[in-house]
C-alpha positions as CSV (number, residue, x, y, z in Angstrom):
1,X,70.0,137.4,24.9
2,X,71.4,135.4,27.8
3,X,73.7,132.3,26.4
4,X,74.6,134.5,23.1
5,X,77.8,136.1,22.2
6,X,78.5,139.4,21.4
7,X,81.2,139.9,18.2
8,X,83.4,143.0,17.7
9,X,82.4,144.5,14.7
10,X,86.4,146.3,14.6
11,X,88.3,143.2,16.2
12,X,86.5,139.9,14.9
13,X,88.6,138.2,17.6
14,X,87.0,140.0,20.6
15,X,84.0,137.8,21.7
16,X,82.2,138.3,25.2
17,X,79.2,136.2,26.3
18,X,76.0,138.1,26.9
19,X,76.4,136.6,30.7
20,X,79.5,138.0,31.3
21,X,78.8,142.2,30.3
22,X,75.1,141.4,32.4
23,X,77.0,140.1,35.3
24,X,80.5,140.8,35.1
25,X,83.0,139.8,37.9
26,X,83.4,141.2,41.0
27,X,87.0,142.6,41.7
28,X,87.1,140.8,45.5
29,X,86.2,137.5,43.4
30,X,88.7,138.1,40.4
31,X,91.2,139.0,43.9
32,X,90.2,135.7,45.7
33,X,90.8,133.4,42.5
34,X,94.3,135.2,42.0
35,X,95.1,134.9,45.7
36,X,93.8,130.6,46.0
37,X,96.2,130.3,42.6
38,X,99.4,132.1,44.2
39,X,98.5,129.6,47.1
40,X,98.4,126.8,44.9
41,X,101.9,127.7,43.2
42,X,103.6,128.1,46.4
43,X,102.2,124.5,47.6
44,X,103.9,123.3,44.7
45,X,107.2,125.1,45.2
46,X,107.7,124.2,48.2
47,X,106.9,120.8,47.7
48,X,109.5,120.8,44.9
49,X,111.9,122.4,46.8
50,X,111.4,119.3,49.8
51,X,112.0,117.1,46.8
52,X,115.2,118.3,45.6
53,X,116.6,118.9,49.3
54,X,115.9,115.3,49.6
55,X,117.6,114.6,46.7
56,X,120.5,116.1,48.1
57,X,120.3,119.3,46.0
58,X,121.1,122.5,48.2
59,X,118.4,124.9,46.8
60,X,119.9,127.6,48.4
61,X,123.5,127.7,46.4
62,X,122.3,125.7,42.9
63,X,121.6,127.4,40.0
């Protein structure tokens, strides 16, 4: 029923919600949360990167 899980009988571990194998996720959707995720990182990156330049660090040459 809707709201259950559904238990592997061969791999205990493997547990899926009824919701998910009725309505699984659409490859453009499971694409767009990748793609707002990548954004995020390189937000942060380069945010880091202003940081550390202000700091004086030459991102470019350190290691």
């Amino acid at each position: 029923m809707p709201g259950q899980q559904v238990q592997s009988v061969q791999f205990a571990e493997f547990i899926l919600s009824v919701n998910t194998l009725l309505s699984p996720p659409l490859v453009e959707d499971l694409i767009r949360e990748e793609q707002a995720q990548r954004q995020q990182l390189e937000q942060k990156v380069e945010r880091l990167a202003q940081r550390l330049r202000e700091m004086g660090v030459d991102i470019d040459t350190e290691v």
